[in-house]
C-alpha positions in Angstrom: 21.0 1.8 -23.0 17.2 2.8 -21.6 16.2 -0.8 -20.2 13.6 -2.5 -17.9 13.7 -4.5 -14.5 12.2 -7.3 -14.1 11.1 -8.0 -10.4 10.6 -12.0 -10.3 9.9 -11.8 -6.2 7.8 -9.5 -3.9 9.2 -6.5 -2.6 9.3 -7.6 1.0 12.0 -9.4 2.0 9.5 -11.8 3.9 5.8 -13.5 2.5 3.2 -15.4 4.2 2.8 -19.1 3.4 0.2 -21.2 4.9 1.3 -19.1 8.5 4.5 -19.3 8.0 7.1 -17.0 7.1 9.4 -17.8 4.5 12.5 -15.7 3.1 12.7 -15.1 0.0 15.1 -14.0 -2.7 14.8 -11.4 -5.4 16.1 -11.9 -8.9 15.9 -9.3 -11.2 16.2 -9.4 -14.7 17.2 -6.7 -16.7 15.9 -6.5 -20.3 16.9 -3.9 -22.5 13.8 -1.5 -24.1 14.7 -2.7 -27.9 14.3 -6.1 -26.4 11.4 -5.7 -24.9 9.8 -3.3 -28.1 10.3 -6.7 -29.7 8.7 -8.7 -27.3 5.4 -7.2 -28.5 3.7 -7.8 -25.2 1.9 -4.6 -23.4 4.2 -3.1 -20.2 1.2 -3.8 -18.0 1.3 -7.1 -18.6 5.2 -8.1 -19.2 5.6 -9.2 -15.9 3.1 -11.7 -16.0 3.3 -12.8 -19.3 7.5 -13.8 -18.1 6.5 -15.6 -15.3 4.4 -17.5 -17.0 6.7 -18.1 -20.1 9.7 -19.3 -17.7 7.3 -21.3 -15.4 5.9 -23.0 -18.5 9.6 -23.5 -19.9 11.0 -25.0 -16.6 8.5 -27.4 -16.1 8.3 -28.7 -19.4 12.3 -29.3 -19.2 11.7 -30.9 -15.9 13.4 -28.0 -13.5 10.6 -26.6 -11.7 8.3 -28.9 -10.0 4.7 -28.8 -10.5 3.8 -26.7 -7.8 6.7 -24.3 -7.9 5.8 -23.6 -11.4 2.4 -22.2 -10.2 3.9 -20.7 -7.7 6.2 -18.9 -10.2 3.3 -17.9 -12.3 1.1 -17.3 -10.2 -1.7 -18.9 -11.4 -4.5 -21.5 -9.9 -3.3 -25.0 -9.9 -6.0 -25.4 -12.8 -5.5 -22.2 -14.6 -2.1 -23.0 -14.8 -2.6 -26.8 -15.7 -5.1 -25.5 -18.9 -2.1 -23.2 -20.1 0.2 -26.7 -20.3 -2.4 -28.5 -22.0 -2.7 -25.1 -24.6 1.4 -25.7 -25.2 1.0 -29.2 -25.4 3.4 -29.7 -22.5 2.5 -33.3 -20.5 2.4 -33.3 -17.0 5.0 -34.9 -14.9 3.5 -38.0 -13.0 6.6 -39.9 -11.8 5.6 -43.5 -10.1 6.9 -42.1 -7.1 3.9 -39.5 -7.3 1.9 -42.6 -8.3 2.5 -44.5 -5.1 2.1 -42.0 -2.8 -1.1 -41.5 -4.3 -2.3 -44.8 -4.0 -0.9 -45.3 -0.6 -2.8 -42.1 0.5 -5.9 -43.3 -1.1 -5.6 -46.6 0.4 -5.2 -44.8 4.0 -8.4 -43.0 3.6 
């Protein structure tokens, strides 16, 4: 069965990250081309438009920090926050985010 792959990672093994290098690992997803004629999404942007959908998804369920999820979907920190706010999906502030907060601002 004709299918498509599904590259969640770069293609290097290795990415720059604020000078550093970190290792990464790919996972590929395979979804088969009836699946993804269903999907009704354009090829060009099917990667994207995943990414965005499981970031979204594993944030809301509280399995992807914040910033992983924008990492994952690779999307500005605001551009991501506006497309939780379109789903209606809160952001997580734990108290632990809202003492270190405080503490920090108290510090400065």
């Amino acid at each position: 069965m004709p299918s498509t792959k599904i590259n969640f990672m770069s293609k290097s093994n290795y990415k720059i990250t604020r000078n550093e290098y970190m290792l990464t690992e790919e996972v590929v997803i395979t979804i088969p081309t009836a699946i993804q004629s269903a999907l009704k999404i354009p090829e060009r942007e099917l990667e994207a438009r995943l990414r965005l959908e499981l970031a979204a998804h594993l944030y809301e369920e509280w399995l992807l920090a914040f910033g992983k999820a924008v990492e994952l979907a690779q999307l500005s920190r605001w551009d991501f926050t506006a497309e939780l706010a379109k789903r209606k999906i809160e952001r997580h502030y734990t108290e632990h985010e809202l003492a270190e907060d405080l503490a920090f601002a108290v510090s400065c």
